[in-house]
N, C-alpha and C positions, 0 to 999 in steps of 0.2 A: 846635873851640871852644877860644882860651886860656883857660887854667884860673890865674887868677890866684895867688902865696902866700898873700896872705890868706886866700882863700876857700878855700884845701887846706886850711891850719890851721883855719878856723872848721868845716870839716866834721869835722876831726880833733877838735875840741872834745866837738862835737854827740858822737859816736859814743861820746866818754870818757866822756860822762854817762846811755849805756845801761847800766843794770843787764842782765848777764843774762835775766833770766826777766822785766823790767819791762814788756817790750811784752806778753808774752802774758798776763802779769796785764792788764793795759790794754784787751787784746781782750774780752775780757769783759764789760768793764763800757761798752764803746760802740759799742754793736751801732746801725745805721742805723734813724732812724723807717718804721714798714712804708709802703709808696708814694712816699719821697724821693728814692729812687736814681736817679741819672744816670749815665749813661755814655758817652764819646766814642770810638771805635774808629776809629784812621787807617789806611787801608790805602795805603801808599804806593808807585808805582808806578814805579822808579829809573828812570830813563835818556830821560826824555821820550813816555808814551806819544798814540800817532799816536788821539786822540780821534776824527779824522773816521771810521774806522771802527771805532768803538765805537756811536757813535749818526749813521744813514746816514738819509737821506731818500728814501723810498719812491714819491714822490708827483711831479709834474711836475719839481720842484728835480735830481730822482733824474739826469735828461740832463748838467747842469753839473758835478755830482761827477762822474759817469762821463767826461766830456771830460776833466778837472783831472788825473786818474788813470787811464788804459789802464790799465796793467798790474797797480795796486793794487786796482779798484772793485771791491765786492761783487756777485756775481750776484745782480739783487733780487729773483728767486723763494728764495734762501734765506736772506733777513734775517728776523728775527723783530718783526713788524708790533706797535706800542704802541698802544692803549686809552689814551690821556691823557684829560681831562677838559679840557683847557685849550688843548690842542693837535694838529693831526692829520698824518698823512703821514709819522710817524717810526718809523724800525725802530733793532731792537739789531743788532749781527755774531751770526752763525749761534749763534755756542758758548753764545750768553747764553740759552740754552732757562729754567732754573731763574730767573735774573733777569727776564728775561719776565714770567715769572707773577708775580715780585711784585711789579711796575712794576702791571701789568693786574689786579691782584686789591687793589689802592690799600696796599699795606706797601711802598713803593718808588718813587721819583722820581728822573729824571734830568734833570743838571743841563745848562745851554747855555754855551759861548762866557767858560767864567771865567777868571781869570787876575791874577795882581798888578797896582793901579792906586796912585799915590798922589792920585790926583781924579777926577772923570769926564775922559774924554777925547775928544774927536773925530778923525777921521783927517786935518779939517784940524789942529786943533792939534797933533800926534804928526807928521805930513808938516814942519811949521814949527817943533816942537820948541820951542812958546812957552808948556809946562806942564811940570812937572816930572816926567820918569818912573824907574821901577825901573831901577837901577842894572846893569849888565853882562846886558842880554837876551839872552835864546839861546844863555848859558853856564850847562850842568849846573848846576855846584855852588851858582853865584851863587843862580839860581835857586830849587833846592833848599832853600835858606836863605831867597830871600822867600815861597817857601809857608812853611815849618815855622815862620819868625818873624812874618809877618805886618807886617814893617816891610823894604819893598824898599829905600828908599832907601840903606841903609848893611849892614855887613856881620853878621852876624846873630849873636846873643850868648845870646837865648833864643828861647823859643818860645810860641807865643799857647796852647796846650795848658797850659803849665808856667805861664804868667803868671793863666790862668783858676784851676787849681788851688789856686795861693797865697792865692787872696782866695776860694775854694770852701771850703777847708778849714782850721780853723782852725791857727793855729801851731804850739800848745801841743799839740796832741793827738797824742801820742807814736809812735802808727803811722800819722801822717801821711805818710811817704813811701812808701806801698804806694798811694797815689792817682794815681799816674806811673810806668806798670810797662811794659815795653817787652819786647816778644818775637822784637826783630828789631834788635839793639844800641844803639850810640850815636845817639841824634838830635837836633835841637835842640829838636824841637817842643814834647816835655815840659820843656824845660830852665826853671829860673823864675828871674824875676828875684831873688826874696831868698834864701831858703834851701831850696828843695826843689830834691832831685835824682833824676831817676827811678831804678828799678830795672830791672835789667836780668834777665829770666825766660829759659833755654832751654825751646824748644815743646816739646823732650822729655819736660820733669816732670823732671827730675834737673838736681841744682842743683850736684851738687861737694861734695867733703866730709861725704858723707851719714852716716859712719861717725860723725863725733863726738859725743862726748859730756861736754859743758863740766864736769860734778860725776862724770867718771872716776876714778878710782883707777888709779895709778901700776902698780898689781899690777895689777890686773882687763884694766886698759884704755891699757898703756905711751903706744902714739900720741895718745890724745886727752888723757891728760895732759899730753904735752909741751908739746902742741899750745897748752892752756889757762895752760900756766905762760908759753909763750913770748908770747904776749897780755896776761899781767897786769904783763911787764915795766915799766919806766919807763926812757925812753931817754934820754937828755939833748939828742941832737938832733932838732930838731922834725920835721923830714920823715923821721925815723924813726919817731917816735911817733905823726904822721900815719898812718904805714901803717900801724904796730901796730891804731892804734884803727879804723881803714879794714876792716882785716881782722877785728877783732873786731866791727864793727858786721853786716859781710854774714855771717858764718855765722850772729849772730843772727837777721837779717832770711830767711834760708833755711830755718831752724827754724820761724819762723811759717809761713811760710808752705804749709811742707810739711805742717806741723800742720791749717794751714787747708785743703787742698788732702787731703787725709786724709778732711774730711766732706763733699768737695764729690761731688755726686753731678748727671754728665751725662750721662744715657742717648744721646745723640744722635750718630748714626754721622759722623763726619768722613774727608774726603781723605785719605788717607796719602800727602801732597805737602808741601809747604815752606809755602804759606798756609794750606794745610790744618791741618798741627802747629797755627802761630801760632796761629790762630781757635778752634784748641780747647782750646788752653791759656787763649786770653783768656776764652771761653766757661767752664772751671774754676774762674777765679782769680774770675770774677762772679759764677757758682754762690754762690762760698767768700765773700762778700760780708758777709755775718754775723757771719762767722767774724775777718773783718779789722773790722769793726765799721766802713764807712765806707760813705758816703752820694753821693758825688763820685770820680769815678776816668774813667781818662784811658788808652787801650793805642794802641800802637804796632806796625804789623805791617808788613810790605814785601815786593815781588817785583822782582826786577830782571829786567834781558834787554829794556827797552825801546826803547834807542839803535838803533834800524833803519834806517841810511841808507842800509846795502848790503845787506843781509840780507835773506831770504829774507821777508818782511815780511810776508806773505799768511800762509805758513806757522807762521810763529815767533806772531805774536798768536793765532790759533786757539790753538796751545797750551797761550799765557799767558793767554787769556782764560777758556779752560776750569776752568783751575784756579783761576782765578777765581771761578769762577761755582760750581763744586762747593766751595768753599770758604765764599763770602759765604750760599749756600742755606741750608747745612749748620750757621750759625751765627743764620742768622734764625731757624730750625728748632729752634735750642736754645735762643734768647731767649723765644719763644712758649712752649715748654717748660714757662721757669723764670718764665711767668707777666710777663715782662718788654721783650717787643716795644713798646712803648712808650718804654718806658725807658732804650733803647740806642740809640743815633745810630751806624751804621757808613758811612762815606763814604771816595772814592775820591781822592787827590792826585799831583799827578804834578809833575815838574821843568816843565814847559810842553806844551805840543801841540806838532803838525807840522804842515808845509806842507801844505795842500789839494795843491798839486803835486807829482806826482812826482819823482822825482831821474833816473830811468829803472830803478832799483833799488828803492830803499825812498822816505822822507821828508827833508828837513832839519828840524832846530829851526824850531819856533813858536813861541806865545805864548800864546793865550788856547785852552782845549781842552774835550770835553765830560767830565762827570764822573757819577756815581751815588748816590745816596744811600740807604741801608736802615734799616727802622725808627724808632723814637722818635721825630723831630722831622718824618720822611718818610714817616710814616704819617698816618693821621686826615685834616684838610684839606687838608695837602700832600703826602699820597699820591696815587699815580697821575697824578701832575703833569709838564708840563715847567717847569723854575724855572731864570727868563733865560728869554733872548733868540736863538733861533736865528740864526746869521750866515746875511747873503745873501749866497751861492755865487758870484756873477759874478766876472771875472777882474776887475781892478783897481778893486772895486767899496767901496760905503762900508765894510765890515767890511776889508777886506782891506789891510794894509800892503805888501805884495807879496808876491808867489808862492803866495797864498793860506795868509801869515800871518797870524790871525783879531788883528785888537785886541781885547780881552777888552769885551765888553758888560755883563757882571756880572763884579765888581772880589773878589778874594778878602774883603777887608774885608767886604763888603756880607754873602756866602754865612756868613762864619766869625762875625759880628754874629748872625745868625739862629741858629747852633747856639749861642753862648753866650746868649743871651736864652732858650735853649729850656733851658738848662743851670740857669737862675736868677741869670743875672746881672744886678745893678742898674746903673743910669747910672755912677756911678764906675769900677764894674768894663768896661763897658765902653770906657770911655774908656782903661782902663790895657793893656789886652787890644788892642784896636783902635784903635791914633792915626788912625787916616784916618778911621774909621767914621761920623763926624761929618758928612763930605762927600761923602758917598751915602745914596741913596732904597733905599729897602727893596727884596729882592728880586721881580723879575715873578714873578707866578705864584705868591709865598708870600701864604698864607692868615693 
């Protein structure tokens, strides 16, 4: 993402106008109404994963997958068979045992066939290309960007996560930017159009510069003095004094947080894996909820390793799915917990699907893929749901653009409409959240 000078300098401003100790005074006094909390948890899954064996069809459909795929199809004595309410014949891949149960126990739903659309579309009009569609398909990054920003057409600048936020939480409210905390780096999706920019959290719980202490003494505490004097400088040049105030605002913001993270208390065993950390730091930082005094908040987590076009493909998703599943479990587990399985939306995104067809190795880039959803908005009536439209498998058939690349049947607008509506968003907000949302019908299958 270009990071314009303006906007270096107006972050540079914002940071000069933290007092030290002002946010955690602040904490204090604006602790969230009890029952308002919302929470969105992206678990994003880098490099295109191959959704047709995530969610497999068990049922007569089960012959067409298995032609499409020799080498990739699941054995369907060890899919794990779904209880939906709405639909039947559909299994998870082997590894998903813990998601199973909460697809089939109604805390979980998974989703069909989604994907970035700028309108509905048909396969004649996409074959005739006389609608207008997302910009560079079945390129990673392009992609990457019309999930996380929600506007395919052009090249992505924020994120419908960071654009809900801005109009979730108010301006003014000074530890506003712990409402966009990220456990897994840079992304666009929290990124907002006005002035929030997320935070970035290691899963470890250690945040860097744990040692200081801004009101040191010189004698007592040589380093964090200096440390404090070289921060209260005044530089004359701006993109020095940017970083100055840049660097003094995050050890502030690592202070609260550890402070907040100090009374957060999560009994619940987690993965000692990479979404594992992630999920149970975000699962901490929602504990510490209170403690940050906010009511709307937004995390970011990711697993890569999905680009399988020559790779062992069979192998390598078992893996990654595993750790998936012991991770997203292990995190509804701690939502239930802290009394808040409701209240947390964790759902699955990925750069696009893959070919129903083999490559004779793995997959090529897709389009439209199946996805998952835990808790909060995928509980109650749209638990135990399929929501969309499962594609028809046939080889050049109306889902299919070729090779058994699905055209998305549910447009990410339509799915990403439903979680901010579930978040409290009114008609403005979602128009500013969603440009396209306008031009799609609600999703199948949601309640």
């Amino acid at each position: 993402m270009t990071i314009r000078r303006r906007q270096l300098l107006q972050w540079g401003a914002a940071a000069a106008a933290l007092h030290p100790w002002a946010q955690m005074q602040a904490l204090a006094q604006s602790a969230p109404a009890a029952g308002d909390y919302r929470a969105l948890v992206c678990v994003f899954l880098f490099g295109g994963n191959d959704g047709n064996n995530l969610l497999v069809p068990a049922d007569a459909r089960y012959t067409a997958y298995q032609r499409a795929r020799p080498n990739l199809a699941l054995d369907r004595s060890t899919l794990r068979p779904l209880s939906l309410s709405n639909a039947s014949g559909l299994a998870l891949h082997p590894a998903f045992t813990g998601l199973q149960g909460l697809v089939n126990t109604g805390q979980a739903s998974v989703i069909a066939n989604t994907g970035p659309l700028l309108q509905p579309t048909t396969l004649a009009q996409y074959n005739a290309r006389s609608v207008p569609l997302p910009s560079n398909l079945f390129s990673h990054s392009d992609q990457q960007g019309a999930w996380q920003s929600g506007m395919p057409e052009a090249p992505p600048r924020n994120g419908w996560g960071g654009r809900l936020l801005e109009r979730a939480v108010a301006e003014g409210q000074v530890n506003r930017g712990y409402a966009a905390i990220s456990l897994s780096g840079g992304n666009v999706w929290e990124a907002g159009d006005k002035s929030l920019t997320p935070y970035r959290v290691s899963s470890s719980g250690r945040f860097g510069f744990e040692f200081y202490n801004p009101n040191a003494r010189a004698g007592s505490d040589p380093l964090s003095a200096a440390v404090a004097a070289t921060l209260a400088e005044t530089r004359s040049h701006p993109f020095e004094q940017t970083w100055l105030n840049l660097m003094g605002r995050s050890l502030e913001v690592q202070r609260v947080l550890a402070g907040a993270l100090a009374s957060s208390n999560v009994s619940t065993p987690f993965p000692d894996t990479g979404l594992g950390r992630q999920l149970g730091m975000a699962a901490k930082l929602i504990a510490a909820r209170g403690a940050l005094g906010l009511s709307r908040q937004c995390f970011f987590t990711s697993l890569g390793g999905f680009d399988t076009h020559g790779d062992d493909q069979l192998q390598r998703q078992a893996e990654l799915f595993a750790e998936i599943d012991g991770a997203v479990t292990a995190f509804q587990a701690a939502m239930a917990s802290l009394g808040l399985a409701d209240s947390v939306t964790l759902f699955s995104a990925s750069d696009f699907g893959r070919t129903l067809a083999s490559n004779g190795a793995g997959t090529d880039h897709g389009w439209g893929s199946h996805h998952f959803a835990v808790g909060g908005a995928a509980r109650g009536t749209n638990g135990g749901k399929l929501l969309g439209r499962f594609p028809d498998l046939s080889a050049n058939g109306p889902d299919d653009v070729g090779q058994g690349v699905w055209l998305p049947s549910t447009a990410t607008d339509q799915l990403g409409t439903e979680w901010a509506r579930w978040f409290g968003a009114d008609a403005a907000t979602l128009d500013a959240v969603w440009p396209h949302g306008r031009s799609f019908d609600r999703v199948a299958g949601w309640a």
